[in-house]
N, C-alpha and C positions, 0 to 999 in steps of 0.2 A: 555634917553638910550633905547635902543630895549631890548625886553622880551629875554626873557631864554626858552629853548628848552632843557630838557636833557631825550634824547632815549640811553644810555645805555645800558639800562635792559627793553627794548621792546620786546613786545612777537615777536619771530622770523620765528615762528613754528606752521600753523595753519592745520588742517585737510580739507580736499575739502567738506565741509558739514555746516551748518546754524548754527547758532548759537556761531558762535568763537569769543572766548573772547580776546579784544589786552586789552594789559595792558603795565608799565614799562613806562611810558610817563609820566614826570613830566614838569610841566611849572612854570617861575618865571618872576617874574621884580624889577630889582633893586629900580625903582621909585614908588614903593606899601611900601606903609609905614605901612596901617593898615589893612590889607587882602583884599586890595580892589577888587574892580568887573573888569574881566577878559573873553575876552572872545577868545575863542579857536576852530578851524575850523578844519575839519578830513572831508577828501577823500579819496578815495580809485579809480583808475583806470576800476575795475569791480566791480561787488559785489553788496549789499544796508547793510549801516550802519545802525544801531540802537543803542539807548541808552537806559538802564535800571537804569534809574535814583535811589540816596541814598534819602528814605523817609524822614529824618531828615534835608535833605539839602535841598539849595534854588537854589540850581541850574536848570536851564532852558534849555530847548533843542528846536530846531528849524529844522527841515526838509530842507535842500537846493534845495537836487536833492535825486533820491534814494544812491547814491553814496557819500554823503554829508552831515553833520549835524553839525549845530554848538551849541555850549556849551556855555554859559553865568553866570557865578557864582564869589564868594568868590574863590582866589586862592587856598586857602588850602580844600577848596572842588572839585573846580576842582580837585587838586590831588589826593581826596580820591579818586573821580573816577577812575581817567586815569591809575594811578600808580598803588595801590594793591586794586580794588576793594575786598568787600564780593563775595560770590557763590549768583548767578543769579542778579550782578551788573554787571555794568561798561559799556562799548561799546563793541560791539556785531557783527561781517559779519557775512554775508550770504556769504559764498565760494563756495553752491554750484555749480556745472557745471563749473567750473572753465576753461575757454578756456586758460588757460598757467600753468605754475608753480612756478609763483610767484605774488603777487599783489602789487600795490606801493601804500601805504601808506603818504601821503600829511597830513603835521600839521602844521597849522597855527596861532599863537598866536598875538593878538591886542595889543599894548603900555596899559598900564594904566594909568600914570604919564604926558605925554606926547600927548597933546589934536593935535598935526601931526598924528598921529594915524601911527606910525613906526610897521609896521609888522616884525615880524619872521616865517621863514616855514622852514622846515625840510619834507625829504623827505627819507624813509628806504623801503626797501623789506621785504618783508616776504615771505617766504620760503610755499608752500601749497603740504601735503602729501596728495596726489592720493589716493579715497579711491571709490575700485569696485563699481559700479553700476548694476544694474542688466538686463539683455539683455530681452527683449521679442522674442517671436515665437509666432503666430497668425499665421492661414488662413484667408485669404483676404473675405470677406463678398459675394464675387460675386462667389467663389468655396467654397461653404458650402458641396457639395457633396464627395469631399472628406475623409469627418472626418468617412462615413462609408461605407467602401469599402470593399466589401466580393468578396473574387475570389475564385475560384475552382485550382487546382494546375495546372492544363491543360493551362486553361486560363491564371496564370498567366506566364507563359514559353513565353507568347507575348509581356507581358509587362503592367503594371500598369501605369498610367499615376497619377501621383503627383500634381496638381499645384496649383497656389496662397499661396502658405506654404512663409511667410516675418520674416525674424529672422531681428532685428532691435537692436540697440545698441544705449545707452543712455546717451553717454558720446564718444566724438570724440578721448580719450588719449586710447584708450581702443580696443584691436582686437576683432574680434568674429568668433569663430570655431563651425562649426554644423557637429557634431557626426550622422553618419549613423548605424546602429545597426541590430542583426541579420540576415543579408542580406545573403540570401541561397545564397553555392556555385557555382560559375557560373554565378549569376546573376552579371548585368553590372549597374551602372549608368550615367545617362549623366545628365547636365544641359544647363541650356542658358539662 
């Protein structure tokens, strides 16, 4: 018989930042009679998995791709993992920069019982809350003269010249607005 896959109560809800924990992922096989050895495959579409393996168990972890790790254990360890790890267990993405707003999750569970090696995979979304980044503004290294610019008020009624001023944004979900500030009456701006 093919394994058991039950996401239920999979984490559905992750923040767009490192470290997020999925959990709620149980696996079974009907043809495991005495907690045999199980192994279980997790992708993710973007992102790099990790696992923070339970000291007490014998469970094994293997790097596929960064996107991919797979699990080799006791079932009932694997589920300590997958299902309710402890605080700073279990499997772990990296969300951030997240180029969409959800990531697809791929789990793959191996036969135990069953030497055809019968796979199961399930496949869920997970929902990723948008979390601000922060914008940079820099001058460009080749207009360093700018940063000190003294004018006479004469002088500037001709105009100030500005340039190499790059406001840059660190995340494509995200606009960026640059606030001009005390600009005497009268005076105009232009850009290009």
């Amino acid at each position: 018989d093919k394994p058991e896959i039950d996401t239920d109560h999979i984490t559905t809800v992750i923040s767009e930042a490192a470290n997020q924990t999925l959990s709620g992922i149980v696996v079974g096989d009907v043809d495991a009679i005495n907690n045999e050895v199980m192994t279980v495959t997790l992708s993710v579409d973007f992102g790099r998995l990790d696992a923070s393996l339970i000291p007490s168990h014998s469970v094994t972890f293997i790097r596929v791709s960064e996107s991919s790790i797979a699990l080799t254990g006791p079932i009932s360890e694997l589920n300590a993992l997958l299902d309710a790890p402890a605080q700073g267990q279990g499997i772990q993405i990296d969300a951030s920069y997240a180029p969409s707003e959800t990531v697809t999750l791929t789990i793959t569970a191996s036969d135990v019982g069953n030497p055809s090696g019968m796979l199961e995979t399930e496949q869920k979304l997970i929902n990723i809350t948008p979390v601000a980044n922060s914008a940079t503004l820099s001058i460009a290294a080749d207009h360093n003269d700018i940063k000190n610019i003294h004018s006479s008020l004469t002088a500037s009624n001709y105009g100030i010249a500005l340039s190499g001023i790059v406001a840059a944004l660190t995340d494509v979900h995200e606009e960026l607005f640059l606030e001009l500030s005390d600009i005497p009456t009268g005076a105009s701006i232009e850009t290009s």
